[in-house]
N, C-alpha and C positions, 0 to 999 in steps of 0.2 A: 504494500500500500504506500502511494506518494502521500503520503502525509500533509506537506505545503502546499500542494495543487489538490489535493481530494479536502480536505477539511474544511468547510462554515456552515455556518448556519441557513434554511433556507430562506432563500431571496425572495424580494418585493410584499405586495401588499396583498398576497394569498390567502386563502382559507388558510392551507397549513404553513403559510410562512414564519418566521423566526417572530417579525415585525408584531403579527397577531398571535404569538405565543408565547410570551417571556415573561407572564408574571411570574415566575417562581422569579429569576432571574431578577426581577426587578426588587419583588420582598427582600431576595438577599443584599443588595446593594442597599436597602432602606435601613437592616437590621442592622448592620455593616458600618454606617454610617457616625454612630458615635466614635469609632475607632479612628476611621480619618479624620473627624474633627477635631479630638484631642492630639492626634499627630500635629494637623495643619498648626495646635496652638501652641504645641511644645517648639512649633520650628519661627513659631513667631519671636515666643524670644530674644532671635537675632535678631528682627527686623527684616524688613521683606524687600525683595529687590527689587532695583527701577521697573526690570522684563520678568518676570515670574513664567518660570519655562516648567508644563507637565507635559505628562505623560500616562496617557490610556492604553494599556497594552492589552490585545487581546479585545477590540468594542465590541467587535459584532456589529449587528444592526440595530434598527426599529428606535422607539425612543428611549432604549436603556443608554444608547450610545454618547449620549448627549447629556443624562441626568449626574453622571459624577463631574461632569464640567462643570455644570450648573451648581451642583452641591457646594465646590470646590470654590470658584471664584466669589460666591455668595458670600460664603465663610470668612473667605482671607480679608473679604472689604466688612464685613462685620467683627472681625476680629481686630482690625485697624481701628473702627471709628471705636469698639468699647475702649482697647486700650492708649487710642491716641497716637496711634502709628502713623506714618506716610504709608498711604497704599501705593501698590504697584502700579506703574503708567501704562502697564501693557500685560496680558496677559498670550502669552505662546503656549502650542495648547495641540499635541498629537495626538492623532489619534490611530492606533496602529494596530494590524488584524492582517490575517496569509493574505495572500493576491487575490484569492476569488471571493473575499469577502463582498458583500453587497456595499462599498462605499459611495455610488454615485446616492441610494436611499439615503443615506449617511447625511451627504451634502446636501440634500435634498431641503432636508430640516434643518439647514443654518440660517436661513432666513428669519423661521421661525424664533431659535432660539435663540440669534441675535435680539428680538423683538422684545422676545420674554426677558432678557439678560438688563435690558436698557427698561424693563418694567420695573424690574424686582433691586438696580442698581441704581440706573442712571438719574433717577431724580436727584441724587445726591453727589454721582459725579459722573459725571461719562465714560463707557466702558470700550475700552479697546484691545479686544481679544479677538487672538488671531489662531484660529485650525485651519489645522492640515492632518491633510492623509499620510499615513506612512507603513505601506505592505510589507511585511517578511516577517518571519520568523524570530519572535523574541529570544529564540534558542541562539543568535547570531547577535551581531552588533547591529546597530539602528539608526545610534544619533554619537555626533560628534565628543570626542573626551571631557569630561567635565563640564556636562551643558545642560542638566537636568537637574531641577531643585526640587520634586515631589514626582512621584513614579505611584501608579496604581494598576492595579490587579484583580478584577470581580471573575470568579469561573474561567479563569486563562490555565494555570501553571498547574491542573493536575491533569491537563492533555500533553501527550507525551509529543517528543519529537519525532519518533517511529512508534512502531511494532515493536517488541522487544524480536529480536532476528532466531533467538532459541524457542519460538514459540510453535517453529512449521510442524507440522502434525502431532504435537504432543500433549495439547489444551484440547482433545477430541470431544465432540459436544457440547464444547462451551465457546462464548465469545469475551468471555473477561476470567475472572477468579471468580471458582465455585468451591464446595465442599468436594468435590470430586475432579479438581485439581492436582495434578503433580505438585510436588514442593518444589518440583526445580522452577514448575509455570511462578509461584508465588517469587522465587528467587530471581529468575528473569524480569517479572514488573520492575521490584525495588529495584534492580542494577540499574534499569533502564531510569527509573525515577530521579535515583541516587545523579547519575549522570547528568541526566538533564538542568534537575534544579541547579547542582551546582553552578552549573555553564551559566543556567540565566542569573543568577547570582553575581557571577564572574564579571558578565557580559553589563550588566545595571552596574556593577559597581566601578567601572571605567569609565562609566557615561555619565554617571552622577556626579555633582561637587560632594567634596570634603562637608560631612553634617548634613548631607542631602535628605528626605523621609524615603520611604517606601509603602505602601500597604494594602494585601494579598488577600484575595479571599479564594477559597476553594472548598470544596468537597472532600471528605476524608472520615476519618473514622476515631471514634472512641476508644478502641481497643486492639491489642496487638492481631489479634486474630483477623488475618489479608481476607478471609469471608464471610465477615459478620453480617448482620443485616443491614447496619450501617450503610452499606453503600454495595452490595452485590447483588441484594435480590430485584433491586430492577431490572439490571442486566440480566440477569438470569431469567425473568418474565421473558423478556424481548429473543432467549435464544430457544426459552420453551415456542415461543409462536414461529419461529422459524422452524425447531421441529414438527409444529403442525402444519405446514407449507412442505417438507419434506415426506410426510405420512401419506398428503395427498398427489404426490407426486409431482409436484410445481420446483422442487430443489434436489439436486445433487445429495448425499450426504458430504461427499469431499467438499462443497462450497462450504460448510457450514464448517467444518474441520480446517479448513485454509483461511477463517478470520478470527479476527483477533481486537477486539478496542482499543485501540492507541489513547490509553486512557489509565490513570493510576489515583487511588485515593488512601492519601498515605494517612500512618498512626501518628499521632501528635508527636510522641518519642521521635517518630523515624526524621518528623521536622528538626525537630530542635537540636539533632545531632549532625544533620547537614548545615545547616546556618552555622551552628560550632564549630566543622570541622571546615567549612569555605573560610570562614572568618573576615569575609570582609565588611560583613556587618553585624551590626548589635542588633539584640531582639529586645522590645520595650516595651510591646503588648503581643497576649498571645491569649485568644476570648475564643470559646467555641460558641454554636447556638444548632440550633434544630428548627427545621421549618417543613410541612406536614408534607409526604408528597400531593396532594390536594389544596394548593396553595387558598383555596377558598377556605377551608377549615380556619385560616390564620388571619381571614379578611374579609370581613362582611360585605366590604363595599363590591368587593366581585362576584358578579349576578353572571349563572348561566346556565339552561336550562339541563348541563349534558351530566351523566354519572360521572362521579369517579374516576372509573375506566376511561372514560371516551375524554373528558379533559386531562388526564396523563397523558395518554397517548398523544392528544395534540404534542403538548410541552418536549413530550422524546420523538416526535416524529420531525418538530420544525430544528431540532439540532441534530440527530443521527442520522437521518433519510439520504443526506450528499454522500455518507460513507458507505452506506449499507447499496447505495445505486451503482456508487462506483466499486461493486461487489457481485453482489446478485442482479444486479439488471431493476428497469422500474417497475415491470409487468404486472410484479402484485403487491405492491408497497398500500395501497387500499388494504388488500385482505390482509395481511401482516399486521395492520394498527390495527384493525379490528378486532383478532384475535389478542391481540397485545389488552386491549383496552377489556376485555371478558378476562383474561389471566390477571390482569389488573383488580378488576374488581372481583373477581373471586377471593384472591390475598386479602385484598381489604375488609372482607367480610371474617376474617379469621383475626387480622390481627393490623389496628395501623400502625403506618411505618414513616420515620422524618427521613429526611437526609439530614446529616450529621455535619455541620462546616466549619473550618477554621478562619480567622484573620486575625492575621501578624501585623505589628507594626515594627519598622526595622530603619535603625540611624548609618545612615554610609559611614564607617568610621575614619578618620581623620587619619 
């Protein structure tokens, strides 16, 4: 699997697009958000610079792509006028996701939140923030040596850079880590994890000034054990409905044994001993939380007439469906949710399940 060229979320303004599907996605940036604020204040201390240069790694589309900007420059001119700072005369402001992200939707909506941006600021001063697009692989470098003052992370850094490469016929029946796993499959994730993090680690902490923030959110798990429910039994739904697509004769058994989730949800342990052993940054907050998969459970305001089933399904179909196509073909990505969304709700009826998430906040050290 190309990884860089196979990965995002689905495009435009679809039934099952990314754009109409990312309240989970969205709760978690909202939960999230105390975390970046008390970073943004601890880095206020110094004082804030003439350009205040971020960094969005990892947007995606739709309107989540644009809500940590908004959080973000709101903050700093609110954290300014409480404590009497000079705010910044400019805000710079990236926004970066693999090449086939949907960034023209992206751009789409800066008129918009330019509009909003000059609502929610500009009666008090005028806001001059400037995005940009910036495609590649956060696993690589991006921006210029010490050019970044705050660096964020919503659902980015537990997709992997590959496949782990030891996974070709030995993860049989499954499409991530289950109970009926090899330990060497568990041992190939962490390598590959281990790997990766570091590198973006590495890769941030060259691009960062000296004292720079950082702050991560991802998916991961409570406990040492790589297939808790924490974070396997949805993938494990999604590879049961493939085998009911193979039952009726619409798959291969070998396709279902030749994929793999380029995808890792590590133990909070497993974090805190990478950030240690990179060392190029301090760790300053480290907060879990849990958010239902049925992001309505968690939020009244979201009204929709579908089960359970059938709103999960959306949520896993407008982020997995680009990998799973450039896999098995499109021909029955209908009946696959379908089934997804009945094994969905059946689990549900037994037992509800969060997703488990971490955010870090992390100081580039001097």
């Amino acid at each position: 699997m190309d990884v860089v060229n196979v990965l995002h979320m689905n495009a435009g303004n679809r039934k099952c697009s990314y754009a109409n599907n990312s309240t989970l996605q969205e709760m978690v940036i909202l939960k999230a958000r105390k975390v970046l604020e008390e970073t943004t204040r601890d880095y206020s201390t110094q004082g804030f610079p003439a350009c205040f240069r971020l960094a969005d790694l990892g947007c995606s589309s739709g309107p989540n792509a644009l809500l940590v900007v908004a959080n973000i420059v709101g903050n700093v001119h609110a954290l300014c006028k409480q404590q009497k700072l000079k705010a910044p005369d400019e805000f710079q402001v990236f926004l970066n996701d693999l090449p086939n992200n949907d960034f023209n939707g992206v751009f789409k909506m800066t008129p918009q939140f330019y509009s909003n941006l000059e609502k929610q600021i500009g009666h008090e001063k005028s806001v001059n923030c400037f995005v940009s697009g910036v495609p590649g692989s956060f696993y690589a470098r991006l921006f210029p040596s010490n050019s970044l003052h705050l660096v964020h992370s919503s659902y980015g850094v537990h997709w992997l850079s590959q496949v782990p490469g030891e996974l070709l016929d030995t993860n049989k029946g499954n499409i991530y880590l289950s109970k009926s796993s090899p330990s060497s499959v568990y041992e190939a994730y962490l390598n590959q994890f281990k790997s990766d993090f570091a590198t973006f680690l590495r890769m941030r902490s060259r691009e960062m000034i000296p004292d720079g923030r950082m702050v991560l959110t991802l998916i991961g798990r409570s406990i040492a054990d790589p297939t808790s429910k924490d974070c396997c039994h949805i993938y494990g739904l999604l590879a049961k409905s493939l085998h009911d697509l193979l039952d009726e004769g619409l798959l291969l058994e070998e396709d279902i044994n030749s994929f793999n989730l380029p995808i890792y949800t590590p133990w909070t342990n497993e974090l805190e001993e990478i950030i240690e052993s990179e060392s190029s940054f301090s760790l300053d907050r480290f907060e879990t939380f849990e958010v239902n998969w049925d992001t309505r459970d968690d939020n009244e305001i979201l009204k929709s007439e579908d089960s359970s089933g059938k709103f999960i399904a959306k949520t896993m179909r407008a982020v997995f469906e680009p990998l799973l196509t450039s896999h098995f073909g499109n021909a029955f990505m209908d009946k696959l949710f379908e089934k997804y969304a009945m094994h969905v709700n059946e689990h549900l009826l037994i037992e509800k399940t969060n997703y488990f998430n971490i955010v870090i906040s992390l100081t580039r050290k001097i």
